[in-house]
C-alpha positions in Angstrom: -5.9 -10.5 -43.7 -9.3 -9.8 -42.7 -11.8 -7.3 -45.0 -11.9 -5.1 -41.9 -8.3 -4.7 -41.5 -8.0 -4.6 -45.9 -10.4 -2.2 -46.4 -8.6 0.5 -43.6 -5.6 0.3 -46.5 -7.7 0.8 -49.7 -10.2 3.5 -48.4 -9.6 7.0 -49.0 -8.9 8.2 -45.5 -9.1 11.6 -46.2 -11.8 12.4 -48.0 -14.1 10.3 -45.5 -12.6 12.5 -42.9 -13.6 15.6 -44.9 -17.2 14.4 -45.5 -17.6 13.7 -42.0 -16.1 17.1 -40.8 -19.1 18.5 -43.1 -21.8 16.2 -42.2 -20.9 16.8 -38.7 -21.0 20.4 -38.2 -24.6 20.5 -40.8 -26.7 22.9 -38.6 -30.2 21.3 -40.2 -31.6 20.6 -36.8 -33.7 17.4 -38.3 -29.8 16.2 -39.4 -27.9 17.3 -36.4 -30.4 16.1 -34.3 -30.8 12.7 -35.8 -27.6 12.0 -35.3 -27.0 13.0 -31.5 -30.0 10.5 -30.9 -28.2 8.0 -32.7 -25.3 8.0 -30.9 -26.6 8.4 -27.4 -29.1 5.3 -28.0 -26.4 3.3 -29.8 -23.3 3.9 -27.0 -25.2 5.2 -24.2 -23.7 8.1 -23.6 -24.9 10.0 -20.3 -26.8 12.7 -21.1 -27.3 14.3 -17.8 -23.7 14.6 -17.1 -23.3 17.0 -19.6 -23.9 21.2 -19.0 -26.5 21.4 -21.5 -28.6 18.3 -21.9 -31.2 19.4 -24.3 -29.7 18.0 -27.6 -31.8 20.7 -29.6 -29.4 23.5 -27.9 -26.4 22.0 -29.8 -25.6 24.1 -32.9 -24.5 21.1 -34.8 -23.5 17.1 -34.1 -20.1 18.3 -33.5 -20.9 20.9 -30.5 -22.7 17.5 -28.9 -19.4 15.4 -29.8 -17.3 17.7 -28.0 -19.7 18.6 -25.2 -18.5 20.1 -21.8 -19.3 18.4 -18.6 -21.0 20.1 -15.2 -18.4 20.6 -12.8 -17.5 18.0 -10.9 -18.8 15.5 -13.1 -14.9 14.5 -13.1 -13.4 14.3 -10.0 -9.9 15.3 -9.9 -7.7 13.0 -7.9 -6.6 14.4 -4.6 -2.9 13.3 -3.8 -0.6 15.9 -5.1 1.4 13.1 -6.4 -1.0 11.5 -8.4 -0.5 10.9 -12.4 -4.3 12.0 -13.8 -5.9 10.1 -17.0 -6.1 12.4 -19.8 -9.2 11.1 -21.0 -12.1 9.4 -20.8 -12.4 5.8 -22.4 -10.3 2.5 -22.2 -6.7 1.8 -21.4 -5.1 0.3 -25.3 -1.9 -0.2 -23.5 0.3 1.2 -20.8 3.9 -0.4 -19.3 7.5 0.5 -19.3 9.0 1.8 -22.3 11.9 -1.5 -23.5 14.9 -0.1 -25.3 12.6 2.9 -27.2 9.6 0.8 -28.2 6.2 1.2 -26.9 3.7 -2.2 -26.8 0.8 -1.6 -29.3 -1.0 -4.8 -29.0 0.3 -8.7 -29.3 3.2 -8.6 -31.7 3.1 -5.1 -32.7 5.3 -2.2 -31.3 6.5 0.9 -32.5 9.4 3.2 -31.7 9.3 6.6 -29.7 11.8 8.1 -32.3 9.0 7.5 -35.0 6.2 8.7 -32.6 7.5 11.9 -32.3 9.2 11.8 -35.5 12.1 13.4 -33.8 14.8 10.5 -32.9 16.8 13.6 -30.3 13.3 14.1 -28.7 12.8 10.5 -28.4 15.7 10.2 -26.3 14.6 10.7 -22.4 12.3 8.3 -23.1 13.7 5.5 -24.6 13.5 3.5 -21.1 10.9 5.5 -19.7 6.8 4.9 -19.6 3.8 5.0 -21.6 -0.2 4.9 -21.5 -1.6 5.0 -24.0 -6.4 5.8 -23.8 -8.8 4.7 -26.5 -11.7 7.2 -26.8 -15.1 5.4 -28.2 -17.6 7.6 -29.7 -19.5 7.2 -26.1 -16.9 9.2 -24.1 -16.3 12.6 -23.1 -14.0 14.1 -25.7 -12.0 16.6 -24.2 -8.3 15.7 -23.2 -6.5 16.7 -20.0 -3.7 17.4 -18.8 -2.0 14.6 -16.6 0.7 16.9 -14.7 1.3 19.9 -14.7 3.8 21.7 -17.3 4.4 24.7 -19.8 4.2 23.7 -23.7 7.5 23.8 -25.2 6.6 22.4 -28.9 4.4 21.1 -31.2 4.8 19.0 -33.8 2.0 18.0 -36.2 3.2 14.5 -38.3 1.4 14.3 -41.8 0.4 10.4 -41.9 -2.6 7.7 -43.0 -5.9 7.7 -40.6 -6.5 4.4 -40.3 -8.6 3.3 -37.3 -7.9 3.2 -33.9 -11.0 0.4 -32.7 -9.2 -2.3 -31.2 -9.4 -4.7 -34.0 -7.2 -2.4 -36.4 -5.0 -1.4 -33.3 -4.0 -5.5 -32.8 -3.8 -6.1 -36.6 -2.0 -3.1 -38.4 2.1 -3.2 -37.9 2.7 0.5 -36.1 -0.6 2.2 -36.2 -0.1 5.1 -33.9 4.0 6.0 -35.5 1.9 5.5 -39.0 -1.5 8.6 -38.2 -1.9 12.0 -38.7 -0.9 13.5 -35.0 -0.1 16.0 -33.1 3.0 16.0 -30.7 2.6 18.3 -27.7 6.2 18.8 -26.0 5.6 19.9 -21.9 8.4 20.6 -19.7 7.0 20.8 -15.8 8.3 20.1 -12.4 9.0 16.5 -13.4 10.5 16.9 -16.1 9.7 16.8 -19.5 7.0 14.7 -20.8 5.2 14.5 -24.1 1.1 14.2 -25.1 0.4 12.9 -28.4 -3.2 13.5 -30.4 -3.4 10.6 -33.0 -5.8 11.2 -35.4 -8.3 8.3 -36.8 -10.5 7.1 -39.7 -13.3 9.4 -39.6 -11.7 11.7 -37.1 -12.2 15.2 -38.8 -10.0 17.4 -35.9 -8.0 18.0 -33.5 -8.1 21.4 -31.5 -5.4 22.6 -28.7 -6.6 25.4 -26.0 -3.6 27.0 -27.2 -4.0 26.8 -31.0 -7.4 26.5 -31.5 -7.9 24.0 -34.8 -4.8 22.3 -35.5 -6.2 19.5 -37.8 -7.7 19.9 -40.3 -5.4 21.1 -42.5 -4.0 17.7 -42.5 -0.7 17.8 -43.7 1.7 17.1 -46.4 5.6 17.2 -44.5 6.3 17.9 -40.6 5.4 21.0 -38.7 6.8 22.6 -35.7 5.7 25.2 -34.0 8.1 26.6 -31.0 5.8 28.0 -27.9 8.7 28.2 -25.5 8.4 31.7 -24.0 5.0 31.7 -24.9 3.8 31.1 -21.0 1.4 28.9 -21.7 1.0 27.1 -18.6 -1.3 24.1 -17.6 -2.6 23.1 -14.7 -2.8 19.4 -13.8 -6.2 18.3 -14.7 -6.9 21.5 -17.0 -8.1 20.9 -20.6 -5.4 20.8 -22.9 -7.3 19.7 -26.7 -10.4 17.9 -27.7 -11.1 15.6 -30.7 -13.6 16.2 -33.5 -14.5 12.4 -33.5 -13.0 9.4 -31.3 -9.1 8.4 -31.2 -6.0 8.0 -28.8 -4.5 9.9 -26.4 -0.7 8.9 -25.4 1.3 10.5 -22.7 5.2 9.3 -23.0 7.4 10.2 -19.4 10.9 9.6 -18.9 12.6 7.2 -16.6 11.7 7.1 -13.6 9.2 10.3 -13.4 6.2 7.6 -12.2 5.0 4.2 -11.6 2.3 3.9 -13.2 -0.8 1.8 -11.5 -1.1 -1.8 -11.3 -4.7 -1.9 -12.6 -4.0 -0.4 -15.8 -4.8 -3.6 -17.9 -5.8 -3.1 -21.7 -9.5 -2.6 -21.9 -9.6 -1.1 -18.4 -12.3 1.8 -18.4 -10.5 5.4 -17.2 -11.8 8.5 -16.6 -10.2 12.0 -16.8 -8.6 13.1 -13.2 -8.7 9.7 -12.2 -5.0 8.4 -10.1 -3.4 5.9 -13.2 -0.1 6.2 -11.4 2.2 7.9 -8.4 4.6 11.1 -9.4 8.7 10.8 -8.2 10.0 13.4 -5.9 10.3 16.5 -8.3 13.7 17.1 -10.3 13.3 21.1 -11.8 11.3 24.3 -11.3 9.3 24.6 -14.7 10.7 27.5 -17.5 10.0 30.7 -16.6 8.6 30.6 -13.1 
């Protein structure tokens, strides 16, 4: 095993995690400040795309982090039928979904039952179809919606935070069924389909539009939180979460619901609202409307 795959089992996940979550929201402008420059010279993040591009009008690293973009700095896609990338950064997989397991890298796959630690829940999609977006600490942080739906659940899974780089993601045996997440159950038009938040070494949150700050506190046994009747209804394309650091975004759809794009090779580049696949006919009017 190599030291950069030993060393994500022996650190202490957590507490780096915390200390980042501190160091990241420091309002000492010589601090926060050092760091934004950092990271835009090290990943070259584009500046100008963002609605405030003076780095010294960012309270803290983590405003920066989690900046918002000018309009139309993502262009929605404009067939009606059109799947949307969530987020911004590179496709880590996407295909069919064989006999309930999902493709993490060469040799390593993990089941939707463990995913959403819910083996009933698992169920509509144990032949359906999954993509699954790596966000670097270059991209645009804010996840979106890829159809349309109304929340129905949340589930947030206690687990380790080892990395999500590539080279953790091909070496560690189910790395996604194994992190800290948050399940977010939709039920739209379509059908039902599920978002999952994983969290990741040094990844100090994870906030809903919904729930404001979901993670931290990380936790210690499985959480649900029932939203049906809630009306908490998202548009395709509108902001559904953001991370507080870099990890994966995975949207799971049942059988059927879309086919997804042929280009979607891992390591692709994606961008939020960009087509990654073509919608079926729809099968239900969503809850409530």
């Amino acid at each position: 095993m190599k030291p950069s795959v030993l060393v994500q089992y022996v650190l202490p996940h957590r507490l780096l995690s915390r200390l980042v979550m501190w160091g990241t929201r420091w309002t000492f402008a010589p601090w926060k400040n050092f760091l934004i420059r950092r990271i835009v010279k090290a990943y070259r993040v584009d500046f100008d795309e963002a609605v405030t591009s003076d780095l010294a009008a960012y309270a803290h690293f983590n405003a920066f982090f989690t900046r918002a973009l000018k309009t139309g700095a993502r262009p929605q896609a404009d067939e009606s039928d059109a799947l949307l990338c969530p987020a911004d950064g590179k496709i880590s997989q996407a295909g069919a979904i064989e006999s309930g397991r999902v493709f993490q890298a060469k040799g390593q796959s993990y089941s939707v039952a463990e995913l959403l630690a819910d083996p009933d829940a698992a169920i509509p999609y144990v032949q359906g179809s999954f993509v699954t977006v790596y966000l670097s600490p270059r991209d645009y942080h804010r996840v979106h919606m890829p159809l349309a739906g109304e929340l129905i659940e949340t589930v947030h899974v206690p687990g380790r935070l080892f990395s999500v780089a590539p080279f953790a993601v091909a070496a560690i045996p189910r790395l996604f069924a194994r992190n800290e997440r948050l399940v977010c159950h939709f039920e739209g038009e379509y059908g039902s389909f599920v978002v999952v938040l994983v969290g990741a070494m040094l990844v100090s949150g994870i906030e809903t539009v919904w729930g404001d700050v979901e993670v931290p506190p990380y936790a210690s046994r499985i959480t649900r939180r029932d939203w049906r009747g809630r009306g908490i209804r998202l548009a395709r394309g509108a902001e559904m979460g953001r991370f507080n650091m870099g990890s994966t975004a995975i949207v799971l759809l049942p059988t059927g619901v879309a086919k997804l794009g042929d280009a979607l090779a891992p390591e692709s580049p994606v961008r939020v609202g960009q087509a990654i696949g073509r919608l079926a006919s729809p099968i239900n009017t969503p809850p409530g409307r």
